[in-house]
N, C-alpha and C positions, 0 to 999 in steps of 0.2 A: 504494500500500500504506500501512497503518498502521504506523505504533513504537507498542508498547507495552512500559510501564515499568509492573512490579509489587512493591510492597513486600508482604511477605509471612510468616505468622509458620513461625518455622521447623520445630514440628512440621506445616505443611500445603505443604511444598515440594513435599514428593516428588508429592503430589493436585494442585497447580498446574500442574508439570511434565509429569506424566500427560495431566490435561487439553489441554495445548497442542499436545502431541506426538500427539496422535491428533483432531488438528483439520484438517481438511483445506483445505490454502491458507495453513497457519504455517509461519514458518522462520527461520533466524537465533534460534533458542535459546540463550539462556546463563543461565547463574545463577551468582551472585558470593555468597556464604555469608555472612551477617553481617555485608553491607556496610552496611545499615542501621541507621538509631538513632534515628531517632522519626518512625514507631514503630521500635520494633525488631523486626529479621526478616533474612531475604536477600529479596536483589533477584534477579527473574527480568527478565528484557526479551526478546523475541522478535518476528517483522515478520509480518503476518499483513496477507491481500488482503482492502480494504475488502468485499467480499463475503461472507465470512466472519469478519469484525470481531465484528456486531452479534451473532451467535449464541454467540461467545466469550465476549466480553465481560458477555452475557448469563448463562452458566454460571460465569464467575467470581463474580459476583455472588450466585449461588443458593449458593457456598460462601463466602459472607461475607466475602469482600475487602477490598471496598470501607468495611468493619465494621472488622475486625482489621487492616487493613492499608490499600492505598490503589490506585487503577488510572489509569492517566495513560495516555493515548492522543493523539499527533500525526501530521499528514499529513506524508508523507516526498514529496519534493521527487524526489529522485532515488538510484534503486538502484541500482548496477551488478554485479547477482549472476544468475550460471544459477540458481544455487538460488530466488532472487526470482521469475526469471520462471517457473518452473517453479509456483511455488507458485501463481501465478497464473494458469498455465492449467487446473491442478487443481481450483480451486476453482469450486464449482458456481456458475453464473450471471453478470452482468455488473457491474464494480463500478459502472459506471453508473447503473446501476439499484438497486444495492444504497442500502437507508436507514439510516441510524444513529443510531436513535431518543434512545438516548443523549444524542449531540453535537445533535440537531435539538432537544431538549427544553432543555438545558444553552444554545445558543445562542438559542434564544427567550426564554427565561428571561433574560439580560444586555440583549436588545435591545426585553424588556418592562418594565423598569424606568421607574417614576415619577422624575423626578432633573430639577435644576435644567439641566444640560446637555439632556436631551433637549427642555425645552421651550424650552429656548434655541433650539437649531435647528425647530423646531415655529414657533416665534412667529417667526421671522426670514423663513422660507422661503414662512410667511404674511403677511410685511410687503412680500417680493419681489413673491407673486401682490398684494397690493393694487397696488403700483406698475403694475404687469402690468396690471390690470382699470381703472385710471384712464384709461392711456394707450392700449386696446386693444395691448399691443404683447406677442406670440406668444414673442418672444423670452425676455420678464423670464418668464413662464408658466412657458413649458419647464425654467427655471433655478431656478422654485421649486419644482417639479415632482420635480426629480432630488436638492436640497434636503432635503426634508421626509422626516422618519424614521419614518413613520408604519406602512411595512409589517412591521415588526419586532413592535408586538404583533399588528395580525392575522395574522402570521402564529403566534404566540403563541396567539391564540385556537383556531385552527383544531389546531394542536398538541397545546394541553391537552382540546378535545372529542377525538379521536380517542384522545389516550393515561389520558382521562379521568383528568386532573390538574386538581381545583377551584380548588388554589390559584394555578395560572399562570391558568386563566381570569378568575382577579377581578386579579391583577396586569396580566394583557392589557388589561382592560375598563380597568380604572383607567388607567393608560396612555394611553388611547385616549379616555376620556370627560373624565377630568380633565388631560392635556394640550391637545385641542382644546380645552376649555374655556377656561384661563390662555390658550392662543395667540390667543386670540377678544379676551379679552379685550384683550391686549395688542395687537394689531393698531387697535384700537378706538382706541387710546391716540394708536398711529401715524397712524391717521387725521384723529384731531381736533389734534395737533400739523399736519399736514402742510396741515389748513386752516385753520390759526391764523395760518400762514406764507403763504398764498396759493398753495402748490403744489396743494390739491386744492379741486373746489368740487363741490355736488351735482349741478350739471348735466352732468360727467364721466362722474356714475353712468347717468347717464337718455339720454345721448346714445345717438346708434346706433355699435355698437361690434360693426362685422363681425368680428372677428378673433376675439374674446372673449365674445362674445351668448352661444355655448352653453353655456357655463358655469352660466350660470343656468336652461337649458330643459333640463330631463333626459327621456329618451325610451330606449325602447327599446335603441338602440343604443350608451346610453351603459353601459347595466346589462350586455349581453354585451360588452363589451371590460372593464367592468371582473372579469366572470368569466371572458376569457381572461388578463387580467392578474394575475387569482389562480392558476390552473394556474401560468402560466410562474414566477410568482415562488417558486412554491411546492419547481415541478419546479427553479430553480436554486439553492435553499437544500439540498433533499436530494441534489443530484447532486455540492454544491461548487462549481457554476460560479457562482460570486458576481456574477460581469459582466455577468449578465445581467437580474440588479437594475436597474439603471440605466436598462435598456430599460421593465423595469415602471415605475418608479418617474415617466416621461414618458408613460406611456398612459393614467394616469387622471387625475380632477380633484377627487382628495378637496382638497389644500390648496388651489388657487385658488375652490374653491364655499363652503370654511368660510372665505377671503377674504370671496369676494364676499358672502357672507353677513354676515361684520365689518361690511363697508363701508354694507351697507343699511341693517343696525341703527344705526348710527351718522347716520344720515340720514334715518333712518327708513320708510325704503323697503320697506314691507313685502310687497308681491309680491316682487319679489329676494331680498327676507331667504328668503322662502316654497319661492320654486323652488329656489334655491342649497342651502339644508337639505334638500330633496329629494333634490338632485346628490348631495349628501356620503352621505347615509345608503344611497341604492344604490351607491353605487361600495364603503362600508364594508362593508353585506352581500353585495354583489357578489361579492369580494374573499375575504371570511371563507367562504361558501358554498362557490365553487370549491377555495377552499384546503383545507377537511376534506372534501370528495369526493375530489382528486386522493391526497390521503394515505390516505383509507380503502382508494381501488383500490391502491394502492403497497403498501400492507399485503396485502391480499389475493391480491394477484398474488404478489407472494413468498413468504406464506405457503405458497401451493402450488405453489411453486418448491421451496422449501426442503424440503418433505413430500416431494419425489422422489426428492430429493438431498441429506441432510443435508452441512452442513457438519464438524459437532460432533455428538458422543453429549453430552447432560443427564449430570452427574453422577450415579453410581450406574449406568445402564446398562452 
C-alpha cells in the first residue's frame, strides 16, 4: 500500500475528504485541522492500495492540490491493519500490475539527469569494460555491466514518449548522448595513460579475444535480448521490484561496445570502432523500443481494467 500525506487548503477539506472516502481501496483517514503552515491548510493522510493510488492521486490533482497545496506519496513497508487488508482486497485489480505514472515519470526524471556524478559512474564503469576488452576477461565485463547507469534515461525516454513529456525526452536524450559522449571521451584518456604505462598495447585490441569478440559483432541476437532487457527493466521499475535491474543491467553490452568503441578510436581501429557503434546503438534502440511498447500495453490493459471497475469517481461525478 501507499501513505499519503496531503497538505490542503482548508476551505477544500471537506472535497479532499469526500474524494478519498468514496475511493475504493483507501483507508486509514485522518485529518488534523490547521496543522499546516506553509503552505497553510490541514493535513489529510490516508493509506490507499497501490492499485488504486494512481487514479487518486490523479483526481486530486484535477482539484488543484498539488497547486494550492502539496501531495506526498510513500511505499509502506508494512501494515498490520484488517482494515489494510480489506482495503486491498477491495480494490479492483492487482497492485502488481498496477502503474504509477506519477512516481515512474518523477523517478525517471532524477535518474535522467545530466550531472557530474552520473558521468562519473558512466566513465568508470566504461574504464572497467576497457580493462574487461584488453584482457578478454568476462568477469571485469559483467562488473561494468551492472556499473553503468545508463538504463535510467532510456528508461526516461520510453516514459516521456508514452506520457508525451518533450521535456524528459531531450533530458533522457541529453543524458544518454552527452554522457556516452564525456564517458568516450574519458575512457580514451584511460587508454592512452594505461599505454603510456605499458599496461595496454594495440595488439591486445587485435588479438583473438574469445571471451569478448562479441562485443564488437552485433547480430541479430544481440538486438532481441536487448529488447527482452527493455520489457524486464521496464516491467521492474513499474512493479517496484528494483532487483531486478541488476539482472538487466548484465544482459546487455551498451557500456562494454561504447568501451570497445573508446579503445578502437584511440588506436585507430576503425572496423571495431564501426561494429562496437553498431553494438551500442541496437542494444540503445533495443532497449528504448521494448521499453515504450511494454508501457503503452501497461496503459492499455489497465485502462480497460479500470473502465470495468473504477476505483475513484473524477470529481464532480
Amino acid at each position: 500500500m501507499l501513505h499519503l500525506r496531503l497538505i490542503v487548503p482548508a476551505d477544500r477539506t471537506d472535497e479532499v475528504v469526500e474524494l478519498v472516502e468514496r475511493t475504493v481501496g483507501a483507508t486509514h483517514l485522518a485529518v488534523l485541522a490547521g496543522a499546516a503552515r506553509s503552505p497553510a491548510g490541514d493535513v489529510v493522510v490516508c493509506d490507499v492500495a497501490r492499485q488504486a493510488a494512481d487514479e487518486l492521486i490523479d483526481a486530486l490533482r484535477e482539484l488543484g492540490i498539488d497547486r494550492s497545496g502539496a501531495i506526498t506519496a510513500e511505499e509502506m513497508d508494512l501494515a498490520l491493519s484488517a482494515r489494510a487488508e480489506e482495503a486491498e482486497r477491495q480494490a479492483p485489480g492487482d497492485s502488481a500490475d498496477a502503474v504509477l505514472w506519477e512516481e515512474l515519470t518523477e523517478v525517471t526524471h532524477e535518474e535522467s539527469t545530466f550531472s557530474a556524478t552520473y558521468v562519473a559512474f558512466l566513465g568508470v564503469a566504461m574504464m572497467l569494460a576497457a580493462c574487461g576488452v584488453m584482457l578478454d576477461n568476462v568477469i571485469l565485463i559483467v562488473g561494468a555491466m551492472a556499473v553503468g547507469p545508463e538504463f535510467g534515461p532510456l528508461a526516461g525516454v520510453s516514459t516521456a514518449l508514452v506520457q508525451r513529456a518533450p521535456r524528459l525526452v531531450a533530458a533522457s536524450l541529453w543524458a544518454l548522448i552527452g554522457g556516452f559522449a564525456a564517458a568516450i571521451v574519458l575512457t580514451m584518456g584511460f587508454v592512452w595513460l594505461m599505454d603510456a604505462l605499458g599496461s595496454f598495447d594495440a595488439g591486445m585490441l587485435t588479438a583473438d579475444r574469445p571471451n569478448t569478440n562479441f562485443i564488437w559483432h552485433p547480430d541479430q541476437v544481440s538486438f532481441m535480448v536487448a529488447l527482452l532487457a527493455g520489457v524486464a527493466g521496464t516491467l521492474s521499475l513499474t512493479s517496484a521490484k528494483s532487483g531486478a535491474l541488476i539482472g538487466v543491467a548484465i544482459s546487455v553490452t551498451t557500456v562494454p561496445a561504447a568501451a570497445n568503441a573508446a579503445i578502437a578510436f584511440s588506436y585507430q581501429d576503425l572496423q571495431q570502432a564501426w561494429g562496437s557503434s553498431q553494438q551500442l546503438l541496437a542494444n540503445l534502440g533495443g532497449i528504448v523500443l521494448a521499453g515504450t511498447l511494454t508501457l503503452l500495453v501497461q496503459k492499455a490493459l489497465w485502462s480497460l481494467q479500470r473502465r470495468a471497475d473504477p476505483a475513484v469517481k473524477p470529481p464532480g461525478e
